[in-house]
N, C-alpha and C positions, 0 to 999 in steps of 0.2 A: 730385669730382676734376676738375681741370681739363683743357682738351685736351692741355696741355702734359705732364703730368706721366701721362697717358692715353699718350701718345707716347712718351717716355722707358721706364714697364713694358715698351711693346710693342716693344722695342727689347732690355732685356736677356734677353726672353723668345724673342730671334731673331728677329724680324721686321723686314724688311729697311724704309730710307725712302724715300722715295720720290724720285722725279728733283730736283723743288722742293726737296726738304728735305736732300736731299745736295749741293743749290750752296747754300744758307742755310751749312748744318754746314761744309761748301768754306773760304767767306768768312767764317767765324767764327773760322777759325785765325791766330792772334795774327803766322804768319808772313806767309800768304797774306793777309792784311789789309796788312802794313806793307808788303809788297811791291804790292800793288794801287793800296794808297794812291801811293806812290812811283812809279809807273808813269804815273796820272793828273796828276800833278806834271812830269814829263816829259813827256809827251803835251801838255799845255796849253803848256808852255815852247816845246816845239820847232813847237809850230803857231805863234806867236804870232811865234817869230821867226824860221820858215820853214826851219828847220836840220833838215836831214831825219833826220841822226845822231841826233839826242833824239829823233824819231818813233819808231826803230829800237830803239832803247835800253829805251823806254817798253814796246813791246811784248814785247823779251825779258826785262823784268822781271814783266812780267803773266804770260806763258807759265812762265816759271820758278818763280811762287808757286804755280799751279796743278800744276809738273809735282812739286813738293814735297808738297803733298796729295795727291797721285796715289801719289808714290812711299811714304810713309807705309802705305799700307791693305794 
């Protein structure tokens, strides 16, 4: 059995993951991904052309994918 599917048992048997593997599982969410990705996307936009609005932007779409995992559990 693999460690993956070793992880997965020990999961529906209650066992909690661990720090690492709850931001893995975090960033695996189809939301918090498009939203991270789109964040990096704006982030790179607004450094390059120094508009501080798209810095701002960037960040409340990062904090907002994560606060949607959050709110989720």
């Amino acid at each position: 059995m693999s460690w993956v599917k070793k992880r997965i048992k020990q999961y529906r048997e209650g066992q909690e993951p661990t720090i690492i593997e709850k931001m893995a599982l975090e960033h695996g969410n189809p939301v918090n991904c498009f939203l991270s990705l789109s964040a990096f996307g704006f982030l790179v936009y607004g450094l390059w052309t120094h508009i501080w609005i798209w810095i701002i932007i960037a960040g409340f779409l990062g904090l907002l994918g994560h606060l949607y995992c959050w709110l989720q559990k």
